[in-house]
C-alpha positions in Angstrom: 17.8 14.5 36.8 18.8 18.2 37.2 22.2 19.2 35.6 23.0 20.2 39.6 22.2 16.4 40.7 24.3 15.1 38.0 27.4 17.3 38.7 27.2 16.1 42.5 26.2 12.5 41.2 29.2 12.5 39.2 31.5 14.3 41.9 30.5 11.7 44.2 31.3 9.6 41.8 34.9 10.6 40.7 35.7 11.0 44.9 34.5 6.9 44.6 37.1 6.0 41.9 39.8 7.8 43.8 38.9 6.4 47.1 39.2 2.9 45.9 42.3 3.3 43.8 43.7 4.7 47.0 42.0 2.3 50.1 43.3 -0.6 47.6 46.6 0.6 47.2 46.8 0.0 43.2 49.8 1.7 41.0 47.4 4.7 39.8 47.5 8.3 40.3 44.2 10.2 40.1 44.6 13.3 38.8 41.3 15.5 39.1 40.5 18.6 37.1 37.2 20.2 36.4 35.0 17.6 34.4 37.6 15.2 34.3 39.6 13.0 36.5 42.6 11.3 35.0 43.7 8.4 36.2 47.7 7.2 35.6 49.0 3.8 36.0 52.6 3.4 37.2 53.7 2.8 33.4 52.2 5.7 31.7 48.9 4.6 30.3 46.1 7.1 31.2 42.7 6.0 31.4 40.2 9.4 31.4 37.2 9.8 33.2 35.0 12.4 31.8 31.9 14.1 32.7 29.7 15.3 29.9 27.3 17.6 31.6 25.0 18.9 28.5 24.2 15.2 27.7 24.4 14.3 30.7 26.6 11.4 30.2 29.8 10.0 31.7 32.4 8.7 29.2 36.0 6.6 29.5 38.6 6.9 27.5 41.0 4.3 27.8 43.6 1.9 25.0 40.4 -0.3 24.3 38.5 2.9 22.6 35.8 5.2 24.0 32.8 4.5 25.4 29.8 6.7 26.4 27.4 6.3 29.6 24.0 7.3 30.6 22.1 6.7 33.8 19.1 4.0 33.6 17.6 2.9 37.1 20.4 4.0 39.6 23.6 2.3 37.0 25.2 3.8 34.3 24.9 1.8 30.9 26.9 2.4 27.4 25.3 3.8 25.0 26.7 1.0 22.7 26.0 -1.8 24.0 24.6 -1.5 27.4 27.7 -2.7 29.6 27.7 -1.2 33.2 30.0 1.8 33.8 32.3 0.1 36.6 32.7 -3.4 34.7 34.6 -1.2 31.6 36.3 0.9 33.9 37.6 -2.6 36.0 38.9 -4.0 32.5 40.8 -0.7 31.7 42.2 -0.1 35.1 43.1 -4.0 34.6 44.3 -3.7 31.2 47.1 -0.7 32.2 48.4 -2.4 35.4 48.3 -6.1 34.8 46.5 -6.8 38.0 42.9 -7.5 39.1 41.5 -4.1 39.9 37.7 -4.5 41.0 35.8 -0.7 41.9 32.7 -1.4 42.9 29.5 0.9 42.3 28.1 3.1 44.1 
């Protein structure tokens, strides 16, 4: 993938997150800037979405630790131990509100 797909890939996919969170009407506030897009539960925890464009990776930064993405076959997989990008993001998002939150892919 070019580093001009990625960007948009990831774009596309940050606008996803934020549409959910919002459509859904969970307790977060996405805050987007450059490369990363923040997102703030109601009670302060921050869960950070970042793009990583010379590696192309995505990562997440949440309480649980820090994990890094790369694309295989249309889904993005850790690099540690091969989980799918949304499934961490759900248990984070989860994790800092206390509710079911369920983002689906793309």
């Amino acid at each position: 993938m070019t580093e001009s797909e990625f960007i948009r890939l990831s774009e596309a996919l940050f606008q996803h997150i934020e549409d959910q969170i919002d459509e859904n009407g969970w307790d977060f506030d996405c805050l987007p800037s450059g490369n990363v897009l923040a997102i703030e539960a109601g009670n302060g925890t921050q869960i950070i979405v970042n793009r990583h464009t010379p590696n192309q990776e995505l990562w997440i930064a949440a309480k649980s630790g820090g994990y890094h993405f790369i694309e295989e076959n249309g889904t993005w997989r850790s690099t540690r131990d091969g989980s799918e990008f949304f499934a961490v993001l759900n248990t984070a998002l989860s994790e800092a509100t206390g509710e079911t939150v369920t983002i689906s892919g793309l």
